[in-house]
C-alpha positions as CSV (number, residue, x, y, z in Angstrom):
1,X,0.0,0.0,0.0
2,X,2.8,2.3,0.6
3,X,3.6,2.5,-3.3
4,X,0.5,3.0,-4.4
5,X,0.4,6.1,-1.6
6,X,3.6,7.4,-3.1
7,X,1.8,7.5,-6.5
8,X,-1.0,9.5,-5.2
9,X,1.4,11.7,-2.9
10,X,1.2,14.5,-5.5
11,X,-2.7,14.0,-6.1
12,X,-3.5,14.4,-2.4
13,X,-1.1,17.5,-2.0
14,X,-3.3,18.9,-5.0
15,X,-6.3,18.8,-4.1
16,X,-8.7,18.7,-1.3
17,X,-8.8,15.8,1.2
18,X,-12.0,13.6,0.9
19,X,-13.8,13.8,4.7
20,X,-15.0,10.4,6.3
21,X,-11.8,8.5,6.9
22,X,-11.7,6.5,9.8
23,X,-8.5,5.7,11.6
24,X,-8.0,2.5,12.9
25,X,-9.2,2.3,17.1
26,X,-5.8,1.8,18.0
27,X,-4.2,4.8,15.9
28,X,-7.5,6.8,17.3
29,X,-6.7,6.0,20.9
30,X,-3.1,6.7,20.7
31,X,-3.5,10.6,18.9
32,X,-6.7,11.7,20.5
33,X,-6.4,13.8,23.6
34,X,-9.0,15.2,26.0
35,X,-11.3,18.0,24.7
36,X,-9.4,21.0,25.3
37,X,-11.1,24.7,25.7
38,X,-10.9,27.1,22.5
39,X,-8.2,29.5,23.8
40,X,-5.8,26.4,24.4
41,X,-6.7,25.0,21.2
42,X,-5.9,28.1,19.7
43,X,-2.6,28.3,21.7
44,X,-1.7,24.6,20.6
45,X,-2.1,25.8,16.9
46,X,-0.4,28.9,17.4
47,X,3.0,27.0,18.8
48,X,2.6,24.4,16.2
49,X,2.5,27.1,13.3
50,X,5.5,28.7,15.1
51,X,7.1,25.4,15.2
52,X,6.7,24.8,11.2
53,X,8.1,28.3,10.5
54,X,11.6,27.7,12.0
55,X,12.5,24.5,11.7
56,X,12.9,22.6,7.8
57,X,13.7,19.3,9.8
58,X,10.5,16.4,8.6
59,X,10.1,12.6,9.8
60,X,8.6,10.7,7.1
61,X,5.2,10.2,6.0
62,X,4.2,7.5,7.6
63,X,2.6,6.3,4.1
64,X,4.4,8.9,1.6
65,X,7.9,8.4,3.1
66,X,10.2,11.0,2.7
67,X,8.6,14.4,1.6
68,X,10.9,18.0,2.0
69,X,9.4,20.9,4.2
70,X,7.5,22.0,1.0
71,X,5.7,18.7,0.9
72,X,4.9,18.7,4.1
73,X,3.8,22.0,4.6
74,X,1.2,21.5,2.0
75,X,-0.2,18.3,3.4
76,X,-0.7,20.2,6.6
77,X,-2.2,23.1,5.0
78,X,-4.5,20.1,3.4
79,X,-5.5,18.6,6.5
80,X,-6.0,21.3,8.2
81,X,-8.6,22.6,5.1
82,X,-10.2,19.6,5.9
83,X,-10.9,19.8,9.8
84,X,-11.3,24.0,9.8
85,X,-14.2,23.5,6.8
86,X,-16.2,21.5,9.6
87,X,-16.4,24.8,11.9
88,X,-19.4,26.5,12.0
89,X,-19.5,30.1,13.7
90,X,-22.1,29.7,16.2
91,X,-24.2,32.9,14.9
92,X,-24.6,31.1,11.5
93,X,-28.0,30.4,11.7
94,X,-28.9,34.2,12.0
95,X,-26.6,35.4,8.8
96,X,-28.4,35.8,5.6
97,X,-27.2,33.0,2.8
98,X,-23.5,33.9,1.2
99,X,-22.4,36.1,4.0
């Protein structure tokens, strides 16, 4: 599977990441944390954008291998397209359509 990942590296870099994948329970029990509040969620995402900006050094893809800081940058930006199009503002029942 990890060839046939390398051939679609470029693909998913490209273009927006389908939503529905489900990790496997013991890959989901291992990355997911306790809820956190907003302002340390926000503060966790600050540090890690801090973190990206100073440093080229990547560990490989776990199913694209090696990638440079380019790579990787995008496929962050990607999945983080993917989880920040699920927010909803919490007013967005009262805005008109297209605003």
């Amino acid at each position: 599977t990890r060839i046939l990942a390398r051939i679609f590296r470029n693909r998913v870099l490209h273009t927006r990441l389908p939503s529905g994948f489900k990790l496997p329970p013991d890959a989901e029990a291992a990355m997911f944390q306790e809820p956190a509040s907003v302002a340390a969620a926000i503060d966790d995402l600050e540090k890690a954008i801090a973190r990206l900006s100073t440093t080229t050094e990547r560990h490989p893809h776990p199913a694209f291998g090696r990638m440079n800081a380019a790579q990787w940058d995008l496929f962050h930006f990607r999945h983080a397209e993917l989880h920040l199009g699920h927010i909803v503002p919490a007013d967005a029942d009262r805005r008109p359509p297209g605003a």
